[in-house]
Z-matrix of the N, CA and C atoms (Angstrom, degrees):
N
C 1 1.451
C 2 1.526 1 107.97
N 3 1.222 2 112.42 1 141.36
C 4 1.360 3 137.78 2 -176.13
C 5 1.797 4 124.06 3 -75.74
N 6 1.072 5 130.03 4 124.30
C 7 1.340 6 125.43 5 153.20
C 8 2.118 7 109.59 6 3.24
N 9 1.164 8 99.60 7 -75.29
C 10 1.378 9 129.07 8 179.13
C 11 1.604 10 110.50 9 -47.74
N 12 1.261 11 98.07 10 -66.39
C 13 1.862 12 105.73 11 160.60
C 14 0.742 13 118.54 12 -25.22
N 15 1.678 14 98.76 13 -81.40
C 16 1.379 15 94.68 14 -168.44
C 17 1.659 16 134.37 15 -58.56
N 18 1.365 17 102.15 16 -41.36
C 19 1.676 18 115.74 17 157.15
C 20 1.287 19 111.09 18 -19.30
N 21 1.321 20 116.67 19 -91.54
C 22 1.894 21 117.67 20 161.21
C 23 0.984 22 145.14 21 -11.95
N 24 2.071 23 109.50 22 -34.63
C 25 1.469 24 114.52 23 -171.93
C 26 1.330 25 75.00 24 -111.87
N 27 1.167 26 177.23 25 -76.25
C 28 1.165 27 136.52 26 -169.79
C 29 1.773 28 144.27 27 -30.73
N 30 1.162 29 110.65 28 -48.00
C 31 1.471 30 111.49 29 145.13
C 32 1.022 31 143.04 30 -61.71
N 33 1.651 32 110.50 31 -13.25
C 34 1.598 33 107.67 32 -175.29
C 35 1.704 34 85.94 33 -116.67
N 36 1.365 35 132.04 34 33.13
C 37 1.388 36 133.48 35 -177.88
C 38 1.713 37 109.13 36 -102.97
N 39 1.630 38 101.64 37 -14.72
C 40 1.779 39 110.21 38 158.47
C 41 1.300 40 125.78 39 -75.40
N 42 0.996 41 137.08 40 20.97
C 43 1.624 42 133.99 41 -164.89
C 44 1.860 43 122.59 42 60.24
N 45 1.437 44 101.36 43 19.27
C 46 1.689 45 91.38 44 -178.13
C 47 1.432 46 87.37 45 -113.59
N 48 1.140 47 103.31 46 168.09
C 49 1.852 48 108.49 47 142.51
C 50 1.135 49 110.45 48 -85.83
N 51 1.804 50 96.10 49 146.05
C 52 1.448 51 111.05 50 -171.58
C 53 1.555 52 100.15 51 -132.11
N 54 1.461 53 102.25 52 147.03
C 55 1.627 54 121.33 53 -169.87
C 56 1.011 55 107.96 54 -117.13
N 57 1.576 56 128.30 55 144.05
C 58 1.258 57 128.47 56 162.96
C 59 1.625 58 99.35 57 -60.16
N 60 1.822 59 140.43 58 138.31
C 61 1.322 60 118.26 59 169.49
C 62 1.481 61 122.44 60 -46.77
N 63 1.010 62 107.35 61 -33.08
C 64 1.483 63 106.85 62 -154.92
C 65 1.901 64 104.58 63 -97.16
N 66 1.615 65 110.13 64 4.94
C 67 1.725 66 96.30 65 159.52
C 68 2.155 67 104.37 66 -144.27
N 69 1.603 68 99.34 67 72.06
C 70 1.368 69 97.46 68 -168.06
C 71 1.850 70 92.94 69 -89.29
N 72 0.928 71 96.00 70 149.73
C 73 2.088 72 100.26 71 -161.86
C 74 1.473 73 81.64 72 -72.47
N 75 1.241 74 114.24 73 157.44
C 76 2.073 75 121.29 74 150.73
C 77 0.913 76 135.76 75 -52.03
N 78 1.324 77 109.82 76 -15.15
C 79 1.702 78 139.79 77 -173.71
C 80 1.248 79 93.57 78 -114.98
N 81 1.230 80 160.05 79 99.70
C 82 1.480 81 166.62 80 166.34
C 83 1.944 82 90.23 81 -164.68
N 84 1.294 83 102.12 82 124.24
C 85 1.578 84 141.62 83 165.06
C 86 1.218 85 108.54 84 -100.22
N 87 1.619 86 110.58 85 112.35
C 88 1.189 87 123.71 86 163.30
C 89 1.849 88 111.34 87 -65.32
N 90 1.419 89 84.02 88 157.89
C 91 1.208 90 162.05 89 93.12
C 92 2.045 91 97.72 90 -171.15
N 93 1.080 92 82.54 91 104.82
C 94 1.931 93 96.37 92 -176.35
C 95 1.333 94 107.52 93 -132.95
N 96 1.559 95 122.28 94 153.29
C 97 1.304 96 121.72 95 -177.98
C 98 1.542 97 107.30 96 -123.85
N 99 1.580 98 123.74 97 136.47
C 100 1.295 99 156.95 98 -137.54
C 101 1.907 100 87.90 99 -119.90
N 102 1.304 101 134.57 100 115.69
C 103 1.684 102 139.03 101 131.48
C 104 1.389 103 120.02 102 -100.28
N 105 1.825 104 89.68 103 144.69
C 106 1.646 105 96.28 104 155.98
C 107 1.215 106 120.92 105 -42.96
N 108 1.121 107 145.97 106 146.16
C 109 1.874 108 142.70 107 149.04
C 110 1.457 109 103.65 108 -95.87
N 111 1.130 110 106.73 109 100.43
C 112 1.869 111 97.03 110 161.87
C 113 1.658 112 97.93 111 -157.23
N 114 1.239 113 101.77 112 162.64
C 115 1.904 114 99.64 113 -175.02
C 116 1.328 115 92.88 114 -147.49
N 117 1.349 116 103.29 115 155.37
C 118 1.545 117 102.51 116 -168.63
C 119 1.880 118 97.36 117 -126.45
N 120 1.583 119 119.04 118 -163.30
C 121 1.699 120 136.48 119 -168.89
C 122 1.597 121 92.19 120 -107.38
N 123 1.129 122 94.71 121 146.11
C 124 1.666 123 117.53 122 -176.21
C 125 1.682 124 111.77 123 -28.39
N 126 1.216 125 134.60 124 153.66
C 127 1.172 126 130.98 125 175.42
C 128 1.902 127 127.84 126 44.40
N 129 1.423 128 109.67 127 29.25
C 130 1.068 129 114.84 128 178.30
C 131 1.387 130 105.53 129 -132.02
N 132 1.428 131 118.02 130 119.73
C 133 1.808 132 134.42 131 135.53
C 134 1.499 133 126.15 132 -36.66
N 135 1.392 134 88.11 133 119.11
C 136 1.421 135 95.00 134 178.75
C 137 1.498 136 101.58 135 -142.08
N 138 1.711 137 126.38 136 154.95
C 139 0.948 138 126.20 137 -157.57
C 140 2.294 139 110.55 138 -134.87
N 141 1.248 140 86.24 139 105.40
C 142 0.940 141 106.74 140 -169.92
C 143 1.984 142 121.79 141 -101.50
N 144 1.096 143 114.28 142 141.44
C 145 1.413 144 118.65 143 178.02
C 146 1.691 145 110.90 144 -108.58
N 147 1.111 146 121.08 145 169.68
C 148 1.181 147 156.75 146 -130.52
C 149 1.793 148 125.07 147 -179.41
N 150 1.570 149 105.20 148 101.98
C 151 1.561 150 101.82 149 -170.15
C 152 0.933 151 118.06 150 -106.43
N 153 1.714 152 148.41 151 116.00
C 154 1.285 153 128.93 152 171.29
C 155 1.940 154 108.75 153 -95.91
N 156 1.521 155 84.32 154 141.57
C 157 1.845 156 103.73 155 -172.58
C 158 1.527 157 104.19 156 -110.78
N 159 1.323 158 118.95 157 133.19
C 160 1.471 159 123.43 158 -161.51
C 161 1.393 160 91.59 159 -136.43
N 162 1.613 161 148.81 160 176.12
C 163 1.252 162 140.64 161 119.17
C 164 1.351 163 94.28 162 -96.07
N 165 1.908 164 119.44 163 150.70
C 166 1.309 165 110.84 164 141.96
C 167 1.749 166 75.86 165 177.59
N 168 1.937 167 89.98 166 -172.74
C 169 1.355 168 98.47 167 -164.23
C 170 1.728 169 95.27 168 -99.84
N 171 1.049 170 106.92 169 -10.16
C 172 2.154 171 120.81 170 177.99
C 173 1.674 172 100.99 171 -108.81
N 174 1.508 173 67.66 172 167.22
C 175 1.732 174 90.31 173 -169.54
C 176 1.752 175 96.75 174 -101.09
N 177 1.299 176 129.44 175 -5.68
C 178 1.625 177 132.80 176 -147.76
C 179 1.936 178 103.71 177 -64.57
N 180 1.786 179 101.57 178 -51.91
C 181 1.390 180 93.98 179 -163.50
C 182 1.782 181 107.13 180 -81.56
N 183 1.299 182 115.23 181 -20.73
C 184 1.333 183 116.00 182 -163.97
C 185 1.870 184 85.18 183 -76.74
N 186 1.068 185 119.03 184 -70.37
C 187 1.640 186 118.56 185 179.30
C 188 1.838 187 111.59 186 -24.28
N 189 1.550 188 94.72 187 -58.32
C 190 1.584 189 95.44 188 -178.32
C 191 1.562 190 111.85 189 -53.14
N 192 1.636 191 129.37 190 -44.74
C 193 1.341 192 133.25 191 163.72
C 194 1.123 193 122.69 192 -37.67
N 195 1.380 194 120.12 193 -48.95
C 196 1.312 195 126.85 194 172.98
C 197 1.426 196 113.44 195 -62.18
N 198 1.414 197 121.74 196 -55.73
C 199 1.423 198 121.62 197 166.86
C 200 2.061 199 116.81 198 -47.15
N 201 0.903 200 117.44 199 -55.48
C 202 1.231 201 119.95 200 142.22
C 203 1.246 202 122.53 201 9.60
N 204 1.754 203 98.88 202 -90.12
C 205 1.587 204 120.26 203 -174.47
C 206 1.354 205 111.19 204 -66.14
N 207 1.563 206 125.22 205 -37.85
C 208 1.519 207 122.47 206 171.99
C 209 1.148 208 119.65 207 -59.18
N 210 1.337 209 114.52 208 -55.92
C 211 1.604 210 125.84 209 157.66
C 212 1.654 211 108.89 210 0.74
N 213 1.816 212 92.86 211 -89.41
C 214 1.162 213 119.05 212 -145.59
C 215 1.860 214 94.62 213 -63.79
N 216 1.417 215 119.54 214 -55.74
C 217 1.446 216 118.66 215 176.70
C 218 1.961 217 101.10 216 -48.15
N 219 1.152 218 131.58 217 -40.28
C 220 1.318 219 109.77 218 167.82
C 221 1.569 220 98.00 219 99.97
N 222 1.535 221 110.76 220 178.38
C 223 1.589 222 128.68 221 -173.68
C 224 1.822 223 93.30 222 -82.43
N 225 1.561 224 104.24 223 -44.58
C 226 1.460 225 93.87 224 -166.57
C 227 1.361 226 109.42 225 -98.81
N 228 0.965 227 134.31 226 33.21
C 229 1.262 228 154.34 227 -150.65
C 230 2.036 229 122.62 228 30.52
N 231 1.109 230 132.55 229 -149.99
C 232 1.335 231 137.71 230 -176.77
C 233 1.331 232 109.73 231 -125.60
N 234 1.125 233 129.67 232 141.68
C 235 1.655 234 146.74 233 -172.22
C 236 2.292 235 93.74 234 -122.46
N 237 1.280 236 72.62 235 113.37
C 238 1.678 237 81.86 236 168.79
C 239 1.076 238 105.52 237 -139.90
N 240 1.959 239 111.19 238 125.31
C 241 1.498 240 124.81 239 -173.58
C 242 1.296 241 101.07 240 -79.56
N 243 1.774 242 112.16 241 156.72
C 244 1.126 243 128.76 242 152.07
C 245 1.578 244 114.95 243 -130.22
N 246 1.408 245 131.02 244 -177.09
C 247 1.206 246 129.12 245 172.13
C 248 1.520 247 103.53 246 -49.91
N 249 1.288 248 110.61 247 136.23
C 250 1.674 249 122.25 248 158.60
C 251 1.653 250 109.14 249 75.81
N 252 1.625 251 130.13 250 -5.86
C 253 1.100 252 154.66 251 -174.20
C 254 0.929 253 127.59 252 179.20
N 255 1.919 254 112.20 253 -177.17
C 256 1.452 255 123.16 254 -175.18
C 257 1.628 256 91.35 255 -108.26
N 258 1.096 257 117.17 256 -160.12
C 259 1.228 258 173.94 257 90.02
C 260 1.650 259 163.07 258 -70.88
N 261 1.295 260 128.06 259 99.60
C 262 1.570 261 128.40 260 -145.93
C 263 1.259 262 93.45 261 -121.89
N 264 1.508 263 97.66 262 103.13
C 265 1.879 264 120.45 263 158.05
C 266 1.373 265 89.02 264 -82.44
N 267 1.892 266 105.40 265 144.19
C 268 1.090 267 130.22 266 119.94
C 269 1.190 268 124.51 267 -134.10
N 270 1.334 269 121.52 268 -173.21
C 271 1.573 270 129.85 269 -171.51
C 272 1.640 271 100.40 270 -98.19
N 273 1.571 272 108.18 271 139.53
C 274 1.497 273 105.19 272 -164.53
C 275 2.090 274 84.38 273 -117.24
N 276 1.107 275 85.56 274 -166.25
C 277 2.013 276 100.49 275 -172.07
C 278 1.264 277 111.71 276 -124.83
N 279 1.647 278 99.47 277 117.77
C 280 0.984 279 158.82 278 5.27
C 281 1.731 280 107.00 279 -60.09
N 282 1.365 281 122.27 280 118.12
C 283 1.854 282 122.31 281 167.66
C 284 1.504 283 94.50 282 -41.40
N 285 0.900 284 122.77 283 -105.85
C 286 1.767 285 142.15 284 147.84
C 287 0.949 286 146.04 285 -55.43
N 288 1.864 287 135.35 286 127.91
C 289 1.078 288 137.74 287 155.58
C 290 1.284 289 128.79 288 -115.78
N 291 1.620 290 132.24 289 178.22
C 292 1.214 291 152.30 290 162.00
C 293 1.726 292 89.22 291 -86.08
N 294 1.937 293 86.56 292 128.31
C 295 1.687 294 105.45 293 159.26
C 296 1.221 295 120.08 294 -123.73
N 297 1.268 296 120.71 295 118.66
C 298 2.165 297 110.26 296 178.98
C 299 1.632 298 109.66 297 -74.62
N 300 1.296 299 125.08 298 134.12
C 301 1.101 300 162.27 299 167.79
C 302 1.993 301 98.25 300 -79.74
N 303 1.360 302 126.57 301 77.59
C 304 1.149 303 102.43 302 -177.37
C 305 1.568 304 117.17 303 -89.89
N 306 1.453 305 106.02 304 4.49
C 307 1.642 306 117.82 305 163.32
C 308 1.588 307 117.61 306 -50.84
N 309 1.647 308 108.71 307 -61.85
C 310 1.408 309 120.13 308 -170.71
C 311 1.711 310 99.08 309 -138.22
N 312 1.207 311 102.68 310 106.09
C 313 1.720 312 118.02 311 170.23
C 314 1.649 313 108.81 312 -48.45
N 315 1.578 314 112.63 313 -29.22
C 316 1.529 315 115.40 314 -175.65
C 317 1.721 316 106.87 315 -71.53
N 318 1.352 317 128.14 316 -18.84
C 319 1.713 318 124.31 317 -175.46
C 320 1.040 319 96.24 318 -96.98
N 321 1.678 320 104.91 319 140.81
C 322 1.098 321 121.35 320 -179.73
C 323 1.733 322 109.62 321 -128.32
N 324 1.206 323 112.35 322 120.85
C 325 1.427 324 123.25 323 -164.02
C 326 1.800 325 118.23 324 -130.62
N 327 1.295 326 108.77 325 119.55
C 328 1.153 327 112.79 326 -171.04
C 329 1.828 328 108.66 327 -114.73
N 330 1.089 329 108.37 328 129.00
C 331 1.686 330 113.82 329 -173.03
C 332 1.781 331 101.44 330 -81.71
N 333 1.203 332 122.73 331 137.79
C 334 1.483 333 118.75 332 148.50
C 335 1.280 334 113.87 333 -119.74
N 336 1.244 335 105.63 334 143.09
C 337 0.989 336 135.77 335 -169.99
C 338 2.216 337 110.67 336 -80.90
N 339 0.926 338 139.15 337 134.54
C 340 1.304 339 147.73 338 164.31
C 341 1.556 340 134.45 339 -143.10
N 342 0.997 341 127.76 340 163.62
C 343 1.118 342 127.12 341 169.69
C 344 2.049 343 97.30 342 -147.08
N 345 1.790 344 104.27 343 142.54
C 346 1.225 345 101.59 344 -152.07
C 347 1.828 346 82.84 345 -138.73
N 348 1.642 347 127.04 346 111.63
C 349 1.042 348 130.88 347 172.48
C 350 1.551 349 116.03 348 -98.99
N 351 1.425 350 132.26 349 126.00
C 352 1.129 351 125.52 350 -175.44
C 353 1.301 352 129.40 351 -109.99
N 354 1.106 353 112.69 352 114.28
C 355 1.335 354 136.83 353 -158.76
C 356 2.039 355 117.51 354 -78.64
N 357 1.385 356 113.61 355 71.98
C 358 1.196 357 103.51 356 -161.12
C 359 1.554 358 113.90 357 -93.32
């Protein structure tokens, strides 16, 4: 598994489907979560986001997801192997936010925040 891989099976390791942002099909049903794709050279930080997409008229389950994902990355963050290396998520500042959707008031979308150092 790849840099890239692994990236993927980490986001799609919450129960949503997860999209690279930049190729989500037209046909994708929320509540699904959207990452940066980018990978960087040994020993360098880089800071990457993460979107979760909900419809509803509350903020309760998309918030709880997000709590979730902080959770699980932890205080010291998460190490996820790939071929030839790791990878080191953590949660960067702001962990989480509220994003407005001024298309449709009904989606509810919360940004996380990361930074992902790779450990080769």
């Amino acid at each position: 598994m790849d840099k890239e891989e692994a990236l993927y099976r980490f986001w799609a390791s919450f129960g949503l489907p997860a999209y690279d942002e930049n190729i989500v099909p037209d046909d994708a049903e929320l509540p699904y979560i959207t990452f940066e794709a980018a990978v960087s050279d040994f020993d360098r930080e880089i800071p990457l986001t993460a979107s979760l997409w909900y419809r509803s008229d509350v903020w309760d389950d998309v918030i709880a997801k997000a709590k979730e994902i902080v959770a699980a990355i932890g205080k010291g963050g998460k190490i996820v192997n790939y071929d030839g290396g790791a990878m080191w998520i953590k949660t960067s500042s702001p962990q989480y936010q509220r994003m407005s959707e001024p298309a449709d008031d009904t989606v509810r979308r919360i940004r996380i925040d990361v930074t992902i150092e790779f450990i080769d």
